[in-house]
N, C-alpha and C positions, 0 to 999 in steps of 0.2 A: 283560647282564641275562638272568636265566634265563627261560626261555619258561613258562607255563602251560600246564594240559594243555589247558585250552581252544585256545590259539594255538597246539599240539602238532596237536590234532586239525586245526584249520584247515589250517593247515598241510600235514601228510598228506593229506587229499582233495582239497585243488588243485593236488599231485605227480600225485594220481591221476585228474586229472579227473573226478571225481565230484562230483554237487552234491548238495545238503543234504539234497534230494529222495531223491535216490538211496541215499546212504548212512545214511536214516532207513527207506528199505525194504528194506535190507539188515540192520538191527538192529531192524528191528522195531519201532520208537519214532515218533514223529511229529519234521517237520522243523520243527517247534519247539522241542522240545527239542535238536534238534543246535545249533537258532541259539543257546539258554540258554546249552548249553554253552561253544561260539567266542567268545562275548559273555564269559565269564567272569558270566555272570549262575545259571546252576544249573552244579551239576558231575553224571557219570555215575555211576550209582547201582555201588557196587562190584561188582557181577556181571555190569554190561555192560564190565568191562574188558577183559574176556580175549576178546569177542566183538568189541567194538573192535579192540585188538592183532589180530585172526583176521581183520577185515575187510581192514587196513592190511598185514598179512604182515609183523609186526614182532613183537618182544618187550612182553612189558607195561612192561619199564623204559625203553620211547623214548615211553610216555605218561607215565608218570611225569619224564619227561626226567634218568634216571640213567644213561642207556646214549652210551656215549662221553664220557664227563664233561671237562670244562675247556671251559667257557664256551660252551654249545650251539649256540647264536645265533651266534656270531665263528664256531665253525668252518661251521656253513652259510653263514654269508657268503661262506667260502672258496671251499667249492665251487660255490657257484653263481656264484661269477666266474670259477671255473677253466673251468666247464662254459659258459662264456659265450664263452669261446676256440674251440670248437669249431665247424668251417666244416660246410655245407652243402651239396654232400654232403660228406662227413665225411671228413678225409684222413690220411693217416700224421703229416705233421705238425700240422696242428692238435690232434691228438690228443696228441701228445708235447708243444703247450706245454700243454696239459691237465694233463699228467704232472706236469710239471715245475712247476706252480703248486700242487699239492696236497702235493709234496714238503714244497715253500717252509713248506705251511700247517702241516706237520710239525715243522718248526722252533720254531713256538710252542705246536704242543701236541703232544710227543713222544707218541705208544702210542696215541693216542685213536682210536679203534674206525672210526669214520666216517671218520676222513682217510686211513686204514692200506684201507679198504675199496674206498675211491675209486681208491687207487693199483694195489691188487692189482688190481682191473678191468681199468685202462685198463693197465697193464701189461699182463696175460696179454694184450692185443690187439696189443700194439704187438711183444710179445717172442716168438710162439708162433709159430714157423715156416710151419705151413696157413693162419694168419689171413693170405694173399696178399695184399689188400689194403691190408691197415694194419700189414703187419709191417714195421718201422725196423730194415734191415740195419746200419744203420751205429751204433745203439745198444742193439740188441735184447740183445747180451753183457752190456751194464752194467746193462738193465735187469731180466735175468732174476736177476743176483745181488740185485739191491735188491729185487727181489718174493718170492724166497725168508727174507730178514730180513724182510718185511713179515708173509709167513705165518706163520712165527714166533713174529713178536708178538703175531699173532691168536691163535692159536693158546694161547699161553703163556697170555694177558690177557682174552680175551673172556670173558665169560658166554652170550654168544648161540651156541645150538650150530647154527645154519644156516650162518655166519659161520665157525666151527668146521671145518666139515664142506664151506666152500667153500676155503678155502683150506689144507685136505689136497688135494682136488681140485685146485686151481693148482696146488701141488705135483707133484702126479702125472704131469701137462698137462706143466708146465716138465721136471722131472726128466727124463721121459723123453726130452722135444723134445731134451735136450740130451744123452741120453748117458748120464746118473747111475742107469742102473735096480735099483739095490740099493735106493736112497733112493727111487724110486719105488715100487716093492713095497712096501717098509715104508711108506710111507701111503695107497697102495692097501689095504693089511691094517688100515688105521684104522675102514674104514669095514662097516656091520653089514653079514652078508651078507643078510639080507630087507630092501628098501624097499618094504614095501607099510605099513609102520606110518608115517606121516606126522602134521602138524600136524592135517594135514584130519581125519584119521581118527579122532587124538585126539580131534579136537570131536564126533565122532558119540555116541561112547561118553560121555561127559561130557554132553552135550544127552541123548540117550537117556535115559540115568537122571534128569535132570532134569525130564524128559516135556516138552522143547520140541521137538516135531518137525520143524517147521520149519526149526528152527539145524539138527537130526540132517541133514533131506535136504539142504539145502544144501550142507556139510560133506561128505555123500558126492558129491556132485558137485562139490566142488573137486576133491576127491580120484580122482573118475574125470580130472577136463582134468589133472591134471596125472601121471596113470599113461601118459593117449592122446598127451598130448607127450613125454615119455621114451620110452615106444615108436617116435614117429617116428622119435626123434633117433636112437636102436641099431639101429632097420633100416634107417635110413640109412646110418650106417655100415658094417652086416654089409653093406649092397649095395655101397659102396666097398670094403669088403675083399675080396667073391667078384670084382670086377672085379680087383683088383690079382694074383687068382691066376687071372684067365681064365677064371671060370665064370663067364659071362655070361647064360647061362641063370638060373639061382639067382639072379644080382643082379638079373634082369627080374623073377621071381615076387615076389624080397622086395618089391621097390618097388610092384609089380601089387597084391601082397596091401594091403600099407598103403592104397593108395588106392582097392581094392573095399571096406577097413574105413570109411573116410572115409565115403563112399557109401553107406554101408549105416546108420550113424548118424545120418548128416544127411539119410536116402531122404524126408522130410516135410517137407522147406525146400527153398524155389523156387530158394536160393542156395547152393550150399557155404561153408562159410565157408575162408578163405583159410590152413586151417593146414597146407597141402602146400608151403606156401613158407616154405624150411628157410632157415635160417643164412645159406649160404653156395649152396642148393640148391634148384630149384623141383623137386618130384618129378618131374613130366612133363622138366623140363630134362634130369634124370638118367637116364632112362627113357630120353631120347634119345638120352646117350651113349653110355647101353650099347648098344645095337641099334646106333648106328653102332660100336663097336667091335669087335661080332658081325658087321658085314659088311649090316647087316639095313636099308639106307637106306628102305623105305617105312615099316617101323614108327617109325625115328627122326622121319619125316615128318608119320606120323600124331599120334606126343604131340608135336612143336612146335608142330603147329596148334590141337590140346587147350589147351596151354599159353597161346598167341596168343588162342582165344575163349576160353578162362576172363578173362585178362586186359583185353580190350578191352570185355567184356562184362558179365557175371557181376561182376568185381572193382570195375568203375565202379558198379554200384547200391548197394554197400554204405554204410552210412551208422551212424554211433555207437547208430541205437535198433533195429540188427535184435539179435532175440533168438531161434533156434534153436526149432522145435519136439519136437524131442527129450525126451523125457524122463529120459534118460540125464544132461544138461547144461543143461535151460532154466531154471536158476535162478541160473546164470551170467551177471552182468551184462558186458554188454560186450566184454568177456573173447578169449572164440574170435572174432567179427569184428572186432577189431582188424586195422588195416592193416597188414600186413606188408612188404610191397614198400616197398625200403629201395636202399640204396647197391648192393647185394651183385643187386639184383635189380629193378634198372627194365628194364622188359619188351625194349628192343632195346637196350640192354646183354646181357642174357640170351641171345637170338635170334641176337646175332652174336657169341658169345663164341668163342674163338678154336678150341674143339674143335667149332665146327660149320663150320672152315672148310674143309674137303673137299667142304662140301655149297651153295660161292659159285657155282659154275655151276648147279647145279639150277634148274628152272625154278619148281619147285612153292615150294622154300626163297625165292627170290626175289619171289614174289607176297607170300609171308608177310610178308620185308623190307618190301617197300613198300606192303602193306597197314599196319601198325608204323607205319609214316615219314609217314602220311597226318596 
């Protein structure tokens, strides 16, 4: 049975943990009306659609429920049983029968947008070489050909150009992990050369002329978290890349600079919020490679310990209703204090990771250890 947009919207804000509360002070409406809505008792007045879609970070055709069509309902059932496979903490195989159940769900609805999305995902995890963690040596060949047909299909089929424009991206990721850099280039070359015009941005200009100022600031402060996370993410990397050519120096300032910026935007809040812990990377962790790879053990000494009391401290008070006093970003619900700290990064996992094992006899690294262990 097809879903309503009411049971759409439902739906979407308890993906996103938001309550009716919250996502009625997000649009501006009272949380009477969102319950109208869910209830299938009032529907959204056509001009809160696209502010709807903008809350959810979707298309307006997944409220309308035309985006991925054949039977919307069955294939969420899919996935949410596929995703119900997946272990705690999160391992290469659970992950792979993940894969492997959303293929399954491919079978009965060939091309459909959601199933084809779920795959690329949990693909590019399981098939991309640096994913260390959750890369499946032993199927990452067969999976990286099936996620290249899946991009493809997105590609060829989609409407939605995030979707679009993410799996050029896998593309790019895949191709080159493996060798293929003609074909990488060419969809490297897909993509515009400015991102600073975004979804976000679009709404400013639309609200603006609108005269809802409101949606405008808001809108520009998606659009600033989500310029200050792609930032991390590239000078994270440029500092991985100046380490792999030994300017260690340069890789300390990139990362230094990133988190004198952190500090400098959140100089008004008792807490930092937690968005130095990268992917794969806590900044001060990286901080500390580098310096130990410069020869530099008290600096590497000093950010593990930075690392250690953000984390024992600082990261324990956080809680779902801090909200940033910044004016850069306080219109961001929830957003930047999200918990981060994940598989990749529980704190003595981190602390004893295998590139600080030079530093097992130190006495100072050792307190750290069992202050952690306590």
């Amino acid at each position: 049975m097809k879903e309503t947009m009411g049971q759409i919207i439902r739906r979407l804000r308890k993906e996103r943990n938001l309550t009716q509360e919250e996502l009625a002070e997000q649009l501006g409406v009272t949380f009477q009306a969102v319950s109208k809505w869910e209830n299938d008792s009032g529907m959204p007045d056509i001009s809160q659609v696209v502010p709807i879609a903008h809350v959810f970070g979707v298309s307006t055709d997944v409220l309308f429920g035309t985006f991925g069509t054949n039977d919307t309902e069955e294939v969420w059932k899919i996935v949410n049983n596929a995703q119900a496979l997946l272990s705690r903490p999160l391992t290469a195989q659970s992950l792979y029968n993940k894969y492997q159940a959303v293929k399954e769900g491919l079978k009965l609805y060939p091309n459909n947008s959601i199933l084809l999305m779920h795959c690329l995902e949990t693909g590019i995890a399981l098939s991309y070489p640096e994913n260390e963690e959750l890369y499946d040596k032993e199927h990452a060949e067969t999976i990286y050909h099936e996620c290249i047909k899946y991009a493809n299909l997105v590609i060829s089929y989609s409407k939605n150009i995030s979707d679009i424009f993410r799996a050029h991206m896998i593309m790019v990721m895949l191709y080159s992990a493996y060798g293929n850099f003609a074909k990488a280039n060419y969809h490297a070359e897909q993509f515009p050369c400015r991102a600073d015009f975004n979804i976000h941005v679009m709404y400013a200009y639309y609200a603006h002329w609108k005269k809802d100022y409101r949606l405008e600031s808001r809108s520009c402060q998606y659009g600033i978290a989500h310029y200050l996370e792609g930032m991390l993410r590239i000078t994270t990397r440029l500092a991985k890349s100046y380490m792999l050519q030994e300017k260690y120096e340069d890789a300390a300032k990139t990362v230094e600079t990133s988190l004198e910026l952190i500090n400098c935007i959140f100089k008004d809040d008792e807490v930092m919020p937690p968005i130095h812990h990268r992917d794969r990377d806590d900044l001060y962790m990286l901080l500390a490679e580098i310096y130990l790879k410069d020869g530099n053990t008290d600096k590497a000494l000093f950010y593990l310990e930075k690392m250690v009391n953000y984390d024992l401290n600082d990261y324990v008070e956080i809680d779902s209703n801090m909200q940033t006093k910044s004016p850069l970003l306080n219109s961001i619900p929830h957003r930047l204090y999200r918990k981060r700290i994940d598989r990749h990064q529980n704190l003595i996992v981190k602390l004893t990771d295998p590139r600080f094992e030079i530093l097992k006899t130190n006495e100072q690294y050792k307190k750290l250890v069992d202050l952690v262990n306590k």
